[in-house]
MARTORVO-883212 format. One record per residue: x, y, z of N, C-alpha, C, O, CB in turn. Coordinates in steps of 0.2 Angstrom, whole numbers, plus 5000, padded with zeros to 4 digits. Glycine has a CB too. Example, Ala and Ser with C-alpha at 12.3 -4.5 7.8 and 13.67 -1.06 7.14 Angstrom:
BEGIN
+------+------+------+-------+-------+-------+------+------+------+------+------+------+-------+-------+-------+
: n_px : n_py : n_pz : ca_px : ca_py : ca_pz : c_px : c_py : c_pz : o_px : o_py : o_pz : cb_px : cb_py : cb_pz :
+------+------+------+-------+-------+-------+------+------+------+------+------+------+-------+-------+-------+
: 5066 : 4972 : 5039 :  5062 :  4978 :  5039 : 5066 : 4984 : 5039 : 5071 : 4983 : 5042 :  5057 :  4978 :  5045 :
: 5064 : 4989 : 5035 :  5068 :  4995 :  5036 : 5064 : 5000 : 5039 : 5067 : 5006 : 5040 :  5070 :  4997 :  5029 :
+------+------+------+-------+-------+-------+------+------+------+------+------+------+-------+-------+-------+
***
This chain:
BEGIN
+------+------+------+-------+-------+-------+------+------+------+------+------+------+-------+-------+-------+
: n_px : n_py : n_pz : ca_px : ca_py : ca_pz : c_px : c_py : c_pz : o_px : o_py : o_pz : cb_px : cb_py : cb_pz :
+------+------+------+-------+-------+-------+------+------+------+------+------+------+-------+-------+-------+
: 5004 : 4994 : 5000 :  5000 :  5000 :  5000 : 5004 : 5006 : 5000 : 5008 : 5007 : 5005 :  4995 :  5000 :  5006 :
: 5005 : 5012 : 4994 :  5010 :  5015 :  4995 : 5005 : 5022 : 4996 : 5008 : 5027 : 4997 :  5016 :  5015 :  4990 :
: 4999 : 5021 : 4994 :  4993 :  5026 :  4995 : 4988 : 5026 : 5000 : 4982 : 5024 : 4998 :  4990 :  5026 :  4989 :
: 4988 : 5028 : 5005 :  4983 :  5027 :  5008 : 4976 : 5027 : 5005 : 4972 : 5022 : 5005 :  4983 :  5031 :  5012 :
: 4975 : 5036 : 5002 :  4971 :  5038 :  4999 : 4968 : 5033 : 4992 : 4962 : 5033 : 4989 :  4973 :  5044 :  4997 :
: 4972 : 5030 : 4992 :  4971 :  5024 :  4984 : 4972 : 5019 : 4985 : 4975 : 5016 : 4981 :  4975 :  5025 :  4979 :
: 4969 : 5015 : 4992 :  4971 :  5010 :  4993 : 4971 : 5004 : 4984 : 4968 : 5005 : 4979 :  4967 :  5008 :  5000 :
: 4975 : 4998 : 4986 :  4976 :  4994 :  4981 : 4972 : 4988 : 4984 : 4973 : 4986 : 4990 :  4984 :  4993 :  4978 :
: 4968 : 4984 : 4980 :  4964 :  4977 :  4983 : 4964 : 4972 : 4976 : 4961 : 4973 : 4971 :  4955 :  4979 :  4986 :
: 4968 : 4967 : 4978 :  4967 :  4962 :  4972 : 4960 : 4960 : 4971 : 4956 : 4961 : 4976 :  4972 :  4955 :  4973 :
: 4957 : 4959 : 4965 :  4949 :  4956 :  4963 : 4951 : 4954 : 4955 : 4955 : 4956 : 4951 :  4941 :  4965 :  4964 :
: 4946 : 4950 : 4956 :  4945 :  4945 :  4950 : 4945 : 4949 : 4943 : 4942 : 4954 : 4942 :  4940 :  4941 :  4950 :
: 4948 : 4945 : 4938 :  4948 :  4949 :  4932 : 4938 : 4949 : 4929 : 4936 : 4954 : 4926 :  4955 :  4946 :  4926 :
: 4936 : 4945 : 4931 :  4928 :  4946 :  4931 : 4925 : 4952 : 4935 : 4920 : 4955 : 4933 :  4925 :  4940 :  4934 :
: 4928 : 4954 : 4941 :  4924 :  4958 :  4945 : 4928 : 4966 : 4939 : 4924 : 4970 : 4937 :  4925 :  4957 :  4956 :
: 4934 : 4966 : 4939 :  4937 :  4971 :  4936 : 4931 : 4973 : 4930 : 4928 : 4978 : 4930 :  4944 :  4968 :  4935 :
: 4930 : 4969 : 4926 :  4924 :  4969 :  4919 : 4919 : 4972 : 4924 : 4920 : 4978 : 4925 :  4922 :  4961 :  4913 :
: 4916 : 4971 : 4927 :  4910 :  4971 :  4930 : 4910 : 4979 : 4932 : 4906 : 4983 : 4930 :  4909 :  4964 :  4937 :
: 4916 : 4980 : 4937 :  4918 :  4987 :  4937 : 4916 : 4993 : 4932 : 4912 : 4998 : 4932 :  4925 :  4987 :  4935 :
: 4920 : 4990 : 4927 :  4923 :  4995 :  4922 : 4915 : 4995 : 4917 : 4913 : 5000 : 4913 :  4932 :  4991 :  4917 :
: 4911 : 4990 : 4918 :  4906 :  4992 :  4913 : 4899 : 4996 : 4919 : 4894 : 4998 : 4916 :  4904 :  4983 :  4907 :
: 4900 : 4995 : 4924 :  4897 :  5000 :  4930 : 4898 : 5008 : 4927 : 4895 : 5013 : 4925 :  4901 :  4998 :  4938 :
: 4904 : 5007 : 4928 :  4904 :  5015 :  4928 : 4906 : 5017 : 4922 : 4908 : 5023 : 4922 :  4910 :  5018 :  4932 :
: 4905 : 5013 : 4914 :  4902 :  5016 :  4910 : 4895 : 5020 : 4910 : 4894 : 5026 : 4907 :  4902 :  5014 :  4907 :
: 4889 : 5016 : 4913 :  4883 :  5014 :  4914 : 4884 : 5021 : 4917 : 4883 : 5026 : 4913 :  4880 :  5007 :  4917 :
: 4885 : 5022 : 4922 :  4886 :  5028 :  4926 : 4888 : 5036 : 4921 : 4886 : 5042 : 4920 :  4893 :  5024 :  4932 :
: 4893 : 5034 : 4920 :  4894 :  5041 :  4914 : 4891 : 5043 : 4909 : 4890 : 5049 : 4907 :  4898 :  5041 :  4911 :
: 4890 : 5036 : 4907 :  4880 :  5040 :  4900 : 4876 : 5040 : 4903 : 4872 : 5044 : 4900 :  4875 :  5034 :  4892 :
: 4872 : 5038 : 4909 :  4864 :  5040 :  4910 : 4864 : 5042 : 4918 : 4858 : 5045 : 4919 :  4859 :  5032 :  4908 :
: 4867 : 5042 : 4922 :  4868 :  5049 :  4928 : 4866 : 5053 : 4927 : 4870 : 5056 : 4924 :  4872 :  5052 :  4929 :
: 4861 : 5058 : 4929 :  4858 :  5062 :  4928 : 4862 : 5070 : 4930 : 4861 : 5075 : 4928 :  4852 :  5061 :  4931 :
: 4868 : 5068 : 4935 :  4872 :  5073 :  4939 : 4877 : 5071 : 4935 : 4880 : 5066 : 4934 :  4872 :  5073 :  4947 :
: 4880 : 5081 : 4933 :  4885 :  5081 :  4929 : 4893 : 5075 : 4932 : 4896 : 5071 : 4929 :  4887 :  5089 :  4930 :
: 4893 : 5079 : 4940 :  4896 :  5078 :  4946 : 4900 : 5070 : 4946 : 4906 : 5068 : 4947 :  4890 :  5080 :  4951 :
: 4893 : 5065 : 4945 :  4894 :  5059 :  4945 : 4896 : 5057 : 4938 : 4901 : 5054 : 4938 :  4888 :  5056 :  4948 :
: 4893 : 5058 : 4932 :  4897 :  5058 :  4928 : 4905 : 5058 : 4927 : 4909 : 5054 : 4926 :  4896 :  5061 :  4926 :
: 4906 : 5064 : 4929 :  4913 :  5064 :  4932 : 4916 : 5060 : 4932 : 4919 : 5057 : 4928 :  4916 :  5065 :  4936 :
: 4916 : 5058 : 4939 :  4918 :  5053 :  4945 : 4921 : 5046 : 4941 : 4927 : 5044 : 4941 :  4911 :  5051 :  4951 :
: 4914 : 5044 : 4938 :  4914 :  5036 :  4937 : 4920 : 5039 : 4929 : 4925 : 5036 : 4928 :  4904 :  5030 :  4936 :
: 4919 : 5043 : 4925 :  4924 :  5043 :  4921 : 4931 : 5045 : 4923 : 4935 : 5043 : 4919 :  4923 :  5048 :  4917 :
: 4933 : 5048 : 4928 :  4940 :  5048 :  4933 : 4940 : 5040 : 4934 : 4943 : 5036 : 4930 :  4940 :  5054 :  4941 :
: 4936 : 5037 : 4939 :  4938 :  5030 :  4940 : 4939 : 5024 : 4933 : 4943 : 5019 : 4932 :  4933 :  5028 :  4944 :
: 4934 : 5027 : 4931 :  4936 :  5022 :  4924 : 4942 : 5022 : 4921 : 4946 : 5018 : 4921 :  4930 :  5023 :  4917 :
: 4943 : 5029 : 4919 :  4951 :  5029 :  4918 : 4957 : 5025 : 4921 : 4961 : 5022 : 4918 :  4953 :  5035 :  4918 :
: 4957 : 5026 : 4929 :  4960 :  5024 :  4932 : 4960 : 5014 : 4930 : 4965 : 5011 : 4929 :  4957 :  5027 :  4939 :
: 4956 : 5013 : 4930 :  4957 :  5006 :  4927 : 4959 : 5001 : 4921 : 4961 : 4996 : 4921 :  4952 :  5005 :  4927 :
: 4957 : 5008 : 4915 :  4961 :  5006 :  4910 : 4967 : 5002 : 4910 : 4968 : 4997 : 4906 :  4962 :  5011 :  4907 :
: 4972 : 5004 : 4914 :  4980 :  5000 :  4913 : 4978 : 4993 : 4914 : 4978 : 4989 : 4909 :  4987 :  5002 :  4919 :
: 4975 : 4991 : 4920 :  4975 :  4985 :  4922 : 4972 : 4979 : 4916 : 4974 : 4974 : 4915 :  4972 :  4985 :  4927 :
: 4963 : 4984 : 4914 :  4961 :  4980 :  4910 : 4965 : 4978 : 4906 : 4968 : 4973 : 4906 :  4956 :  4983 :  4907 :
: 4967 : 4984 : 4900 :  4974 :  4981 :  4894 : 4979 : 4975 : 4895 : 4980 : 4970 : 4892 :  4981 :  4988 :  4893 :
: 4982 : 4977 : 4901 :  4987 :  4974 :  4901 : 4985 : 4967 : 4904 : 4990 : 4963 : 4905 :  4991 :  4977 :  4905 :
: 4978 : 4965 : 4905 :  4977 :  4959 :  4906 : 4973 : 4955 : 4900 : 4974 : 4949 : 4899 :  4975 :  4959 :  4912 :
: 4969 : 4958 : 4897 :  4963 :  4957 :  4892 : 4963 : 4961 : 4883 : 4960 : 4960 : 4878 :  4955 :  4961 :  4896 :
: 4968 : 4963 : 4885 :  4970 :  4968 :  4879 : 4968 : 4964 : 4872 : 4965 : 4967 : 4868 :  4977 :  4971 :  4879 :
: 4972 : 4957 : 4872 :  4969 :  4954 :  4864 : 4967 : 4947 : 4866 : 4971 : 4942 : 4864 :  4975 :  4954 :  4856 :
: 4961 : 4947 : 4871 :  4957 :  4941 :  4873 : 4951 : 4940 : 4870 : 4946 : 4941 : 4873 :  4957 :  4942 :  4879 :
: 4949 : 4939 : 4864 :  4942 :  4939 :  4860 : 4936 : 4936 : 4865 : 4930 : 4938 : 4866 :  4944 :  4933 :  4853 :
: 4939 : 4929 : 4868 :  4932 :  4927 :  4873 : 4934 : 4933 : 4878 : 4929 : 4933 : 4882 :  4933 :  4917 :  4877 :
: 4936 : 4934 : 4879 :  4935 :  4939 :  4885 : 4933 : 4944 : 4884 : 4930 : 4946 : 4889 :  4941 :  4941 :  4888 :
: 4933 : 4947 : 4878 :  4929 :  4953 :  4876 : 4924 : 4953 : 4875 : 4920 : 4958 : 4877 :  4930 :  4956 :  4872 :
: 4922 : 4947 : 4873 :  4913 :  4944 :  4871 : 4909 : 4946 : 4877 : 4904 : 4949 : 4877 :  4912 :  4936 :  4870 :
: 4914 : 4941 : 4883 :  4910 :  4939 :  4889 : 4907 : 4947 : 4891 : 4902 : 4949 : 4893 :  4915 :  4933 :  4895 :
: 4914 : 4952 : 4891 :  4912 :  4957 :  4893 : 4906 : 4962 : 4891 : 4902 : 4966 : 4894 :  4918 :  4961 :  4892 :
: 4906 : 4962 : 4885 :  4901 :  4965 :  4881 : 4895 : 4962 : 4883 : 4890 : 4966 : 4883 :  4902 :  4963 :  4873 :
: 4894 : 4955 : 4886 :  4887 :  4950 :  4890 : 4885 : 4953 : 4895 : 4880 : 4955 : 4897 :  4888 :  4942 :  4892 :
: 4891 : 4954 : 4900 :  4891 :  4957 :  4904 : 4888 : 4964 : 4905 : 4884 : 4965 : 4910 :  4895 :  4956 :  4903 :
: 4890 : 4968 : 4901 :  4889 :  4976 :  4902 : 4881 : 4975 : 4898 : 4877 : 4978 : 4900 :  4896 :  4983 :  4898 :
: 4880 : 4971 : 4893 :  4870 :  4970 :  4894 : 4867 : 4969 : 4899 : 4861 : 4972 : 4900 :  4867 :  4965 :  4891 :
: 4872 : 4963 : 4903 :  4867 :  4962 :  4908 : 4866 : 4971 : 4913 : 4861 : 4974 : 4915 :  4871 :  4954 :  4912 :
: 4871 : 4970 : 4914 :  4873 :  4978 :  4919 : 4865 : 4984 : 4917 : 4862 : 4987 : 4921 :  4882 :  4983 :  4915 :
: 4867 : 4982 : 4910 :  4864 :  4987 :  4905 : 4856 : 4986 : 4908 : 4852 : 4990 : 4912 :  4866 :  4986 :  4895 :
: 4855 : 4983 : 4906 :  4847 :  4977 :  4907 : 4846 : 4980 : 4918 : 4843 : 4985 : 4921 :  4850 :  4963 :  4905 :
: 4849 : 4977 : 4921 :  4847 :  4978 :  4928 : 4848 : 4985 : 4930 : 4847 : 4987 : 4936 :  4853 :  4974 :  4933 :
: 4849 : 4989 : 4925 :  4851 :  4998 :  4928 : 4842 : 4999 : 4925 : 4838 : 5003 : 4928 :  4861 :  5004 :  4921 :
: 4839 : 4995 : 4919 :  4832 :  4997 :  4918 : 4829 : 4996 : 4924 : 4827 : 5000 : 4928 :  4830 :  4994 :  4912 :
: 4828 : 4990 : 4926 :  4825 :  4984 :  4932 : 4824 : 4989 : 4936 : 4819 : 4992 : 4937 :  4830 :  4977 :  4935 :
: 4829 : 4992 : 4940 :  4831 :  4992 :  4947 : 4828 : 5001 : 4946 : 4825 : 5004 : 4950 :  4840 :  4991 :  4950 :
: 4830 : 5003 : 4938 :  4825 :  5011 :  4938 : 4817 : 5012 : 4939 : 4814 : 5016 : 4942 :  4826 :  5015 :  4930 :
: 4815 : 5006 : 4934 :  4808 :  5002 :  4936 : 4807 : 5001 : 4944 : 4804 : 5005 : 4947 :  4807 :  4994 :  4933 :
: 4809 : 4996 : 4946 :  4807 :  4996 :  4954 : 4807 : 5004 : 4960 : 4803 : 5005 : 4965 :  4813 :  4991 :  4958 :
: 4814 : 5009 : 4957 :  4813 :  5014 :  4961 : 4805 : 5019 : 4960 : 4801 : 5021 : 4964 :  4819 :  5019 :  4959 :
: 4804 : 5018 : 4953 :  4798 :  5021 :  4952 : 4790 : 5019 : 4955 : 4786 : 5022 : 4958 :  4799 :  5021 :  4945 :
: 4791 : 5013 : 4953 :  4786 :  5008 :  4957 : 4785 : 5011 : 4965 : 4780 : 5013 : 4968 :  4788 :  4999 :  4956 :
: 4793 : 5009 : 4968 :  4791 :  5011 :  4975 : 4788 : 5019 : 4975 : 4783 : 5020 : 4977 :  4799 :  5011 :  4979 :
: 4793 : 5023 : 4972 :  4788 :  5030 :  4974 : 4780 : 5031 : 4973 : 4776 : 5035 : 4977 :  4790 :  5035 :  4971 :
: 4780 : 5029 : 4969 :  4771 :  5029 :  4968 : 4768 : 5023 : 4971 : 4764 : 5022 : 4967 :  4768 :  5028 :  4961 :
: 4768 : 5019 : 4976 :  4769 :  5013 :  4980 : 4766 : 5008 : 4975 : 4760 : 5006 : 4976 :  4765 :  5014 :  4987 :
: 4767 : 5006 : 4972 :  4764 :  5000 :  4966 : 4766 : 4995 : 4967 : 4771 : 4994 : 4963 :  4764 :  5000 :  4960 :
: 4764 : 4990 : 4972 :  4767 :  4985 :  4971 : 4762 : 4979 : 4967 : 4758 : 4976 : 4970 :  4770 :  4983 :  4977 :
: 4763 : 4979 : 4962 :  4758 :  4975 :  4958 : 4762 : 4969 : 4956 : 4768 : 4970 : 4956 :  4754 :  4978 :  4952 :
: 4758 : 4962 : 4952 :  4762 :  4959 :  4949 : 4769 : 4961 : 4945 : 4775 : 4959 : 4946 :  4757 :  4956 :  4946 :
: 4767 : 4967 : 4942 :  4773 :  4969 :  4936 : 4778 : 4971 : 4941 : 4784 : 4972 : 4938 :  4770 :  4976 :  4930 :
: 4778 : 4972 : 4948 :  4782 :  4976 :  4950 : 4787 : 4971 : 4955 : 4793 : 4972 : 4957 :  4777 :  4981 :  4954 :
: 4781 : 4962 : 4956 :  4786 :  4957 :  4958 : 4789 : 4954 : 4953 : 4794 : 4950 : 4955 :  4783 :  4953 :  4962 :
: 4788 : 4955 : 4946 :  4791 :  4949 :  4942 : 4798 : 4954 : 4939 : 4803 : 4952 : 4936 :  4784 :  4945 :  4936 :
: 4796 : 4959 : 4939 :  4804 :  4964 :  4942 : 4808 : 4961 : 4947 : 4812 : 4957 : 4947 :  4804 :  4973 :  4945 :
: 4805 : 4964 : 4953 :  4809 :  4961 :  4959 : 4814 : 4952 : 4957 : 4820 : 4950 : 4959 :  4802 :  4961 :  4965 :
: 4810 : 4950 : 4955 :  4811 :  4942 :  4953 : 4818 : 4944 : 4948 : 4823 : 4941 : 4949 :  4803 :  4936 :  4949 :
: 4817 : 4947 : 4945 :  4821 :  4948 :  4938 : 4828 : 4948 : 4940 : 4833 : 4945 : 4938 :  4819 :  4953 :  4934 :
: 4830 : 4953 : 4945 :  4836 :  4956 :  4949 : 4837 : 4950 : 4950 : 4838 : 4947 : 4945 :  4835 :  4961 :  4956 :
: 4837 : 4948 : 4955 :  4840 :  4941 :  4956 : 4843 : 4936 : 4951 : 4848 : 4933 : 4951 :  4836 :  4937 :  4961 :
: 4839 : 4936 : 4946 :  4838 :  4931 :  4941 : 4847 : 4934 : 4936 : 4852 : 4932 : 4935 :  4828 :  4931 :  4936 :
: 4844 : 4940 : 4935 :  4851 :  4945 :  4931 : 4857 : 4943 : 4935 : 4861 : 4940 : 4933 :  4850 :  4957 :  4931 :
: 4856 : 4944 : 4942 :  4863 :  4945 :  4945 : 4867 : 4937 : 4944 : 4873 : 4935 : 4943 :  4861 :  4946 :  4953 :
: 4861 : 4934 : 4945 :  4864 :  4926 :  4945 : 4867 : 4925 : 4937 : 4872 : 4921 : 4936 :  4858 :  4918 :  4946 :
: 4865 : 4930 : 4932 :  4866 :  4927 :  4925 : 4875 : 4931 : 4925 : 4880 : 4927 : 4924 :  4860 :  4931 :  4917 :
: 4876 : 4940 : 4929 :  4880 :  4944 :  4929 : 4886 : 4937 : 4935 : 4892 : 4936 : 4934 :  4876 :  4953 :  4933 :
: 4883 : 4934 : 4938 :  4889 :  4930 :  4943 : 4894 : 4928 : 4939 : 4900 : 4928 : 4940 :  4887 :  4922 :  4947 :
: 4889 : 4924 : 4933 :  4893 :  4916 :  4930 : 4893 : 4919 : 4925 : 4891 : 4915 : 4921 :  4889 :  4908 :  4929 :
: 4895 : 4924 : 4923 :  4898 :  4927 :  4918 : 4904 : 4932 : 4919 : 4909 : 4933 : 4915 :  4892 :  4929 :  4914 :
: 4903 : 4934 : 4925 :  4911 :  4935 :  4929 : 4916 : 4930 : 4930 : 4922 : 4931 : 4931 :  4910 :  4937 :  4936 :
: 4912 : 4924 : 4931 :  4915 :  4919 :  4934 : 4918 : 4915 : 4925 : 4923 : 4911 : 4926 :  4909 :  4913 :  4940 :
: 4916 : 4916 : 4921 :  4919 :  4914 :  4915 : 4923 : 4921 : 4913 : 4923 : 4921 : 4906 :  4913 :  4911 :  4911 :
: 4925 : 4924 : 4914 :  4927 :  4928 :  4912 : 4935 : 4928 : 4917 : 4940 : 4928 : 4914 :  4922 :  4933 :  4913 :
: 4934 : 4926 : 4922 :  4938 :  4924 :  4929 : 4942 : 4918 : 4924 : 4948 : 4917 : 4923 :  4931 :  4921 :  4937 :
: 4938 : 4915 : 4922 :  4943 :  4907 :  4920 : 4946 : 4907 : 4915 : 4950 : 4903 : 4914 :  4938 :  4901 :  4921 :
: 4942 : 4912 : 4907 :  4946 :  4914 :  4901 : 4952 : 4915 : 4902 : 4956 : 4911 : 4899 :  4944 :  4919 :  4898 :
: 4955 : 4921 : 4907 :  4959 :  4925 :  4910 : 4965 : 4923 : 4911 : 4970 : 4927 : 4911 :  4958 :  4926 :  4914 :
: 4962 : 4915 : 4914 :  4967 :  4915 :  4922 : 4965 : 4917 : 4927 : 4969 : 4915 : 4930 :  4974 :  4918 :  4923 :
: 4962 : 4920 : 4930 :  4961 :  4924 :  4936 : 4965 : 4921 : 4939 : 4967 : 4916 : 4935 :  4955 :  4925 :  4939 :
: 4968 : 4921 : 4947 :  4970 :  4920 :  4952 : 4964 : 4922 : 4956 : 4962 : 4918 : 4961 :  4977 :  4923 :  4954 :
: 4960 : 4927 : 4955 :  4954 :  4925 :  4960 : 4947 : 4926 : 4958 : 4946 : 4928 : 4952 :  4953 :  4929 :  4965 :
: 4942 : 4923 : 4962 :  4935 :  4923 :  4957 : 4930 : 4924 : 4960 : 4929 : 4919 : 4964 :  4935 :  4918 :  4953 :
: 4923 : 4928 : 4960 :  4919 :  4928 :  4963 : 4915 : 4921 : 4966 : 4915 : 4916 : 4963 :  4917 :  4931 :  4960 :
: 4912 : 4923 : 4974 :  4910 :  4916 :  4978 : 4905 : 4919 : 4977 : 4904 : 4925 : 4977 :  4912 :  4914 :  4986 :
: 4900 : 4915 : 4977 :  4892 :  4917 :  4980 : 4891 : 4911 : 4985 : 4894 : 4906 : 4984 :  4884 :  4918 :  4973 :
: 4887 : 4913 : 4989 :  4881 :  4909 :  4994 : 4876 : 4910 : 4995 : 4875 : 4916 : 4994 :  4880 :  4908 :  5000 :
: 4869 : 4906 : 4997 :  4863 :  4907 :  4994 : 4860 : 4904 : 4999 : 4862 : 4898 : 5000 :  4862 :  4907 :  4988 :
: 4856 : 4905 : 5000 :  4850 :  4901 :  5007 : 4845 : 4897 : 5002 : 4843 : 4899 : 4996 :  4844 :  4909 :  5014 :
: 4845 : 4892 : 5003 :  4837 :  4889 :  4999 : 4842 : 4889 : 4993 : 4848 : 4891 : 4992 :  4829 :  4896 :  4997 :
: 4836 : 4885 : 4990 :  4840 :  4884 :  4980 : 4838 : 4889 : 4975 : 4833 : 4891 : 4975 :  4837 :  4876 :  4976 :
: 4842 : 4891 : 4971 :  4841 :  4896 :  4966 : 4842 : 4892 : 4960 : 4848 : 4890 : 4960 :  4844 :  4902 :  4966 :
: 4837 : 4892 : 4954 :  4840 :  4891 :  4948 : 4838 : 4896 : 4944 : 4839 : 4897 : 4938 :  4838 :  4883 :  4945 :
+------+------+------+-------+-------+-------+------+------+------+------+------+------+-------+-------+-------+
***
């Protein structure tokens, strides 16, 4: 650690994609200049690592590109459920969103997790889960 301010934390090259296509999502449709920003300073920050690890990895780009749909897709969902909540609607349409989240995240896991294993990773996202999910 030679930065406090910046600390360094190893994470999978799956969570890394997962990252980096967040805070695109964040810089096109943010409503606040401010945040825009931000996630475009952090994104930059990230570039070296991406390159230097994925730079001419074809399956790896793919998965990423699935990826930032999926991202892309749960940034609608979860805009849907805020809205539902403020006008308190919780109707069918509003649980079979709710169901969806979960369902996206599990798709967003195992597509980090192949992404993780294209790579090499040295590390890779864990999940646990109460009850069964398919």
């Amino acid at each position: 650690l030679t930065d406090p301010q910046r600390p360094l934390m190893p994470v999978s090259i799956g969570e890394l994609a997962d990252r980096r296509g967040i805070l695109d999502l964040k810089a096109e449709r943010a409503p606040q200049k401010a945040v825009k920003a931000e996630a475009k300073r952090q994104r930059a920050a990230l570039d070296p690592a991406w390159q230097a690890v994925v730079e001419r990895n074809d399956a790896v780009i793919g998965l990423d590109a699935e990826l930032r749909a999926i991202n892309a897709e749960l940034w609608e969902v979860e805009d849907k459920l805020r809205m539902a909540e403020n006008e308190k609607v919780f109707d069918e349409a509003f649980v079979a969103l709710a169901r969806s989240v979960y369902r996206l995240n599990d798709r967003r896991s195992e597509i980090k997790r192949r992404i993780d294993r294209m790579a090499g990773s040295s590390f890779t996202e864990i999940k646990s889960y109460a009850g069964k999910r398919k």
